[in-house]
N, C-alpha and C positions, 0 to 999 in steps of 0.2 A: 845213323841216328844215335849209335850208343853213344860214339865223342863226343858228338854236341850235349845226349845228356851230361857226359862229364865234366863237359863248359860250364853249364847250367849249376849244376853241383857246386864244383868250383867256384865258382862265381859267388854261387849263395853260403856258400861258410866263410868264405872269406868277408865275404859283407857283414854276415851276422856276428862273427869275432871282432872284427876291428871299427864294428859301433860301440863296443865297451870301453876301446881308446877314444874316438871319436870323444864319444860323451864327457870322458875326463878330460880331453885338451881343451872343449869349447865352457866348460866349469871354470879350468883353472885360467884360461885367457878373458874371460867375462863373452865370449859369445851365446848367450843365452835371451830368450824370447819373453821379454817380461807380459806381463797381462793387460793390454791395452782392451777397449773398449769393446772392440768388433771381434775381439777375439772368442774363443768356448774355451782356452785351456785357464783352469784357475788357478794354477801355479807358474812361475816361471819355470821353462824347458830349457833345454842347451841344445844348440845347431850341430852342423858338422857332420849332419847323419849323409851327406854328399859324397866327403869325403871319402867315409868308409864304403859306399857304396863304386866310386872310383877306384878304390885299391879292386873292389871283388870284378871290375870292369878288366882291370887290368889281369888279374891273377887268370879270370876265364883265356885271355888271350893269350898270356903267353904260356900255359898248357896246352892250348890248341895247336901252338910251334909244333908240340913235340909228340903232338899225337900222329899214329900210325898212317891213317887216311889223310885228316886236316893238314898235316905235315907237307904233303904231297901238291895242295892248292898251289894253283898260280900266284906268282910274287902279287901281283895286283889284289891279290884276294885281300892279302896281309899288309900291304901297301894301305889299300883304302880304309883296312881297318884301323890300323896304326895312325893314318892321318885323322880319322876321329875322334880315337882317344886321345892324342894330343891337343886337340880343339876342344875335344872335353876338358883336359886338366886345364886348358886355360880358361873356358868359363868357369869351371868351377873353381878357380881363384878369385873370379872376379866376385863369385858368392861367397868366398869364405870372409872377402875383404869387405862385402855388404854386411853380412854377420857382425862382422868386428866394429865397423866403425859405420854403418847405415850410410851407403852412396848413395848421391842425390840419383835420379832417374834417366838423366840425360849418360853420365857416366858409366851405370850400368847399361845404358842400352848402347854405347859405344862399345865397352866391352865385347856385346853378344855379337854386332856389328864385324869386331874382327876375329874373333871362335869364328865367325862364319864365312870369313873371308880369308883365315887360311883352309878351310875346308873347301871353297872353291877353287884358289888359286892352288891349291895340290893335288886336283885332279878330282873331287868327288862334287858331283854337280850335274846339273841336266847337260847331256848334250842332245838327246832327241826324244819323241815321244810318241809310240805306238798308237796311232788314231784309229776308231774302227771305221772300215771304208775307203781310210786313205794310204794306211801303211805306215811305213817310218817316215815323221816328219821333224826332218833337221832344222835344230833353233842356232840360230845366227848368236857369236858370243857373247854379245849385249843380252839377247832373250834369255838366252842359258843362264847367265849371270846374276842378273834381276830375278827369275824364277828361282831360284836356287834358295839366292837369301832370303826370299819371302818364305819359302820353305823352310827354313830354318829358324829363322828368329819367329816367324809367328808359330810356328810348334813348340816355339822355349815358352814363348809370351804365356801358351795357353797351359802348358802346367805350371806356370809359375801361378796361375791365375788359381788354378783348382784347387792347390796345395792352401788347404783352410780348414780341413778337419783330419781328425788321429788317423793315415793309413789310409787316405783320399787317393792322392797324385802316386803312391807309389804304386798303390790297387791294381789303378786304372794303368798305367802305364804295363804295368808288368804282366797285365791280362789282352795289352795289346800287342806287347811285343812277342806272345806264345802266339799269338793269330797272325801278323806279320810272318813268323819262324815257316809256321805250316802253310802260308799262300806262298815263300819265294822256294821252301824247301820241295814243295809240292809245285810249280810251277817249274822248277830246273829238272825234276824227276822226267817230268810228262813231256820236257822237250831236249830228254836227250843229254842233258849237258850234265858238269862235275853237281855232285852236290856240295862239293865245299864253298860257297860262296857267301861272299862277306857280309849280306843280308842277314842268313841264316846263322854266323857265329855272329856278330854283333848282337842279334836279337834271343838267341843262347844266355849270351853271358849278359845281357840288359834282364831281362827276365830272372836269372837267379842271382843278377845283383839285389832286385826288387823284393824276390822274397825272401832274402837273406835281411832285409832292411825291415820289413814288417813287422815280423815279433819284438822288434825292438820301438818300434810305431806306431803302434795298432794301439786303439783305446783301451786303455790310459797311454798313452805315448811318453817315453822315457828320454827320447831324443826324437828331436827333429830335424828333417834334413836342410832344414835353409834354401835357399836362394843357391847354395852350392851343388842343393842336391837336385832338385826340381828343374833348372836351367840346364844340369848337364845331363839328367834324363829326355827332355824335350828335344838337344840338340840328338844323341844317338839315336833317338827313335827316328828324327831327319835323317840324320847321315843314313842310316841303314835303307830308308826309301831311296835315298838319292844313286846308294850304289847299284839297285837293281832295274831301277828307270830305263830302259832302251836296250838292255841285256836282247832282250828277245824280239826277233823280228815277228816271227808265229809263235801262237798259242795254242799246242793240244793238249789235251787233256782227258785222260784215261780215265773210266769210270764204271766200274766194274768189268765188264768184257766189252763195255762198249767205246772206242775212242771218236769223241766228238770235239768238235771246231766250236768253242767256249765262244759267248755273244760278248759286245762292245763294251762290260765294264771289268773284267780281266786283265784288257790292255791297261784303262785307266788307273786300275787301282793299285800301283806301288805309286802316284804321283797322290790319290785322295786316300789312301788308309791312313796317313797321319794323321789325315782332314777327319778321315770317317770314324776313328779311334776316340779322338778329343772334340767329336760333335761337342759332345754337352757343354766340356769347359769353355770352347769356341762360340758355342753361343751364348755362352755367360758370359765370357770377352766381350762381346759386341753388343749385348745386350750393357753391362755396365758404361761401353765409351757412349752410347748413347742417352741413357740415363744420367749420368755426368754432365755429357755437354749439355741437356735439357735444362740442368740447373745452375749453366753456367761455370762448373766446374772443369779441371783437367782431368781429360782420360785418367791419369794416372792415380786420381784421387783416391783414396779408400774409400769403402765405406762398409755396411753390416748386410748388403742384400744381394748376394750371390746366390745364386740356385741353393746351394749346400746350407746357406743358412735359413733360406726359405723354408725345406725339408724340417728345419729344426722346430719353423715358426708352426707349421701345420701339425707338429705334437710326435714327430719322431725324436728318437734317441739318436747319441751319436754313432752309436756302434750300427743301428739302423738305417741311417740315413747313408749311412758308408755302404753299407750291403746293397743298399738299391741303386747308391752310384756307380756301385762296380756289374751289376747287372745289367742295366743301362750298356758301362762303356762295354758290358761283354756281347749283348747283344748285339752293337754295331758294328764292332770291328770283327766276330765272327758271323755274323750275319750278312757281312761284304763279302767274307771270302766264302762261304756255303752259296752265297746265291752267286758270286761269279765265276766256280770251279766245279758245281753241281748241279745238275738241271731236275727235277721230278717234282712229286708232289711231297714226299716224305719229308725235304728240304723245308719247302712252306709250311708244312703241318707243324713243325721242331718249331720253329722261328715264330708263329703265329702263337701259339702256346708259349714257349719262353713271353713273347711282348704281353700277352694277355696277364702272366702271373707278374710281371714287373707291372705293369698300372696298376696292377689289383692292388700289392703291395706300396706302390707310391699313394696312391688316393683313398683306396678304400678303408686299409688298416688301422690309418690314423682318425676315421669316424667311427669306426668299432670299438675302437678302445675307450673314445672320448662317452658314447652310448653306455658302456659298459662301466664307466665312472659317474655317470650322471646318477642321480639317490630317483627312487621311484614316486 
């Protein structure tokens, strides 16, 4: 556990220093985010915050070389991680080249199309998938394949999507990749095997990329991460599920002194926590391609009425409206892993409470306030 804290570490100073270069390359090359209509920033910002969050990707990993334990993992471990960040650096060229010169939509999604096709074609991708009832069931490489990329480009899609307010997409990512960390690090403990596995440092050094990126993005936000940074956060939070998908034939799981046989969404969930992490932006995905095409529009269309801007329209702040989206994504994505690696009542009682103070805070605070402005 200490290495990986020092991944994390790593990871986030590195990010946090080299958004100061960042900043100045995407200034002096003109990649900066002027003030369009749907936008909330009312100054032009500079991109790039991607990049610097890449370097802190990379710097976690190749630390982890040389650490004492992580040192020791299976070549595969470092195989599949190394094959992601490679798939990383190359979406996240296709975001710097969005930055710079605004690719049409077909381009960039070809782009994400091949990040995710050499992450399949190098070994990280479905090959089977823990069912409860049935066992291990082997997907033929057509299924594997197909599944894979949907995994991947729709987990880019959906932070690409969310990424609309100061310190949104890095939040939420970074608060799912520490809940990811402790569902595979805690799942390899309980059955026995290395803890170094590529799950747990990818999602290490994904996480202290994120909050090494924050103070530099958080409202007021000083930089932002572009298209560079948002695509290549969505693709590792994918690769890191993909490498843990089928690891494990059984599931035990130790809990306190008692070791029990965990129920049927344990198995599921290294293939739904990308799913279950980016509920929100996922249904704000599908929620806008439907909205669009109602009016005729293409999917791809902007426009001003994402969740996040809705939160604004009901009388929250942006710094608010951020706090409740990271509550939200926190409660889902560790709310999967408490209720599929914990069984009691104390679990529901956390989680019932967490959910109760985030509605409160979504619905109810912004009629208090308006009350409490009204003249008598």
């Amino acid at each position: 556990m200490r290495e990986y804290l020092l991944v994390f570490l790593v990871a986030a100073v590195v990010s946090y220093l080299l958004c100061v270069f960042a900043r100045e390359l995407a200034t002096r090359s003109g990649a900066v985010a002027a003030v369009r209509d749907r936008d909330v920033h009312a100054a032009p910002i500079p991109y790039f915050g991607g990049v610097a969050m890449l370097g802190g990707l990379g710097a976690g990993f190749l630390v982890a070389r040389h650490l004492p334990f992580l040192s020791t993992a299976q070549d595969a471990t470092f195989h599949d991680a190394e094959i992601v960040l490679i798939a990383g650096a190359m979406i996240c060229l296709v975001g710097v080249l969005d930055d710079l010169i605004e690719l049409d939509a077909l381009t960039k999604f070809g782009g994400q199309l091949a990040a995710a096709g050499f992450m399949v074609l190098n070994g990280v991708q479905f090959y089977s998938l823990t069912l409860p009832g049935v066992g291990q069931f082997s997907l033929d490489p057509t299924q594997a394949v197909i599944l894979s990329m949907l995994l991947i480009v729709g987990t880019v899609n959906a932070v690409n999507f969310v990424d609309g307010l100061d310190g949104l997409a890095s939040g939420m990512v970074g608060i799912g990749a520490v809940a990811f960390f402790a569902f595979s690090y805690k799942l390899a403990d309980a059955n026995g095997e290395t803890l170094a596995i590529t799950a747990a440092l990818l999602c290490a050094a994904l996480g202290g990329a994120c909050l090494g990126f924050l103070p530099h993005n958080y409202v007021p936000a000083r930089i932002f991460m572009g298209d560079s940074g948002s695509m290549l956060l969505g693709l590792v939070l994918s690769g890191s599920a993909l490498s843990l998908t089928g690891q494990f034939a059984t599931v035990n799981v130790t809990n306190g002194s008692n070791s029990n046989q965990v129920g049927g969404l344990v198995f599921l969930l290294p293939l739904f926590l990308p799913v279950s992490i980016l509920i929100v932006p996922i249904a704000d995905l599908v929620l806008a391609v439907v909205r669009r095409t109602r009016r005729g529009q293409a999917f791809y269309h902007p426009d001003k009425e994402h969740l996040h801007h809705r939160l604004l329209e009901i009388g929250h702040s942006q710094r608010r409206a951020v706090l409740i989206m990271w509550l939200w994504a926190g409660l889902v994505s560790f709310g999967s892993v408490l209720a599929s690696l914990y069984a009691g009542p104390v679990v529901w009682v956390v989680l019932a409470v967490w959910a109760l103070l985030t509605i409160a805070l979504t619905f109810v605070v912004p009629r208090l306030r308006r009350s409490e402005t009204v003249p008598a």
